[in-house]
N, C-alpha and C positions, 0 to 999 in steps of 0.2 A: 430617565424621565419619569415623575411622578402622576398622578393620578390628574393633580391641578394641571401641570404643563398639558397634557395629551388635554384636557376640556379646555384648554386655553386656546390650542390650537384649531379646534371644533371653532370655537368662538367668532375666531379669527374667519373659519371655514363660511360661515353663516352670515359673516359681517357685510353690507351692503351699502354703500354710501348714493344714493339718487339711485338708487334701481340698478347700479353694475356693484359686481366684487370688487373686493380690493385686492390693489396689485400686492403680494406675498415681499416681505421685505427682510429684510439678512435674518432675522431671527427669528422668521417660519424657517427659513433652510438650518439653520441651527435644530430648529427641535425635530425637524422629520428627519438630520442627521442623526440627533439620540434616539429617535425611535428604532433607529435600525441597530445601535449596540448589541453586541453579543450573537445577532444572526450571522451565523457561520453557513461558508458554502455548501456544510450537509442537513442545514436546517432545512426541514419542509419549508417555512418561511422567507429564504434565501430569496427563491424566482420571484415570488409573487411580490415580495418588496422590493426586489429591482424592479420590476416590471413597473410599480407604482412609481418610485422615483425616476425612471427614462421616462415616464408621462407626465410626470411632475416639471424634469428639463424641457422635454419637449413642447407643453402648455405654458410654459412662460418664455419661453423662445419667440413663442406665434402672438404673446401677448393675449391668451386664453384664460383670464383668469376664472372662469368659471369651472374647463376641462382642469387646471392648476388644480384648485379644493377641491373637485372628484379624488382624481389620482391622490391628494393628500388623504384627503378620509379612508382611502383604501389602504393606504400606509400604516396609517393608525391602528385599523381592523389587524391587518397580520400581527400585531402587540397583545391585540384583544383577544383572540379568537384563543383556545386552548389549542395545543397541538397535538395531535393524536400519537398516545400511546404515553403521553404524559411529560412528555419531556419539555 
């Protein structure tokens, strides 16, 4: 996922139609799918992005789309963030 995709998805994150979010539609699950590429189960990144996407299943389950775009921004962030030690 490129630099546009991941601000795309902010976008969408921020996006507000009458005062609620919008419900997340097949192609936010598409891009918080490529934000997780290449995180391997010995990435430090590995939990904290599962974590984000079972809250991501989870807030669209209950129909949260508020908790939804939390947990997505947090997805995004593990892409973001450096990893320690460089890797």
């Amino acid at each position: 996922m490129n630099l546009y995709e991941q601000d795309e998805l902010v976008e969408k994150a921020l996006a507000m139609i009458g005062g609620e979010y919008v419900k997340p539609d097949l192609q936010t699950w598409r891009d918080l799918a490529a934000l997780s590429v290449g995180i391997t189960q010995d990435s430090p990144r590995y939990q904290p992005m599962l974590d984000a996407l079972t809250a991501c299943d989870g807030a669209y389950r209950l129909g949260d789309w508020p908790a939804f775009w939390q947990a997505a921004e947090r997805a995004k962030t593990q892409v973001e963030q450096p990893v320690k030690g460089g890797a």
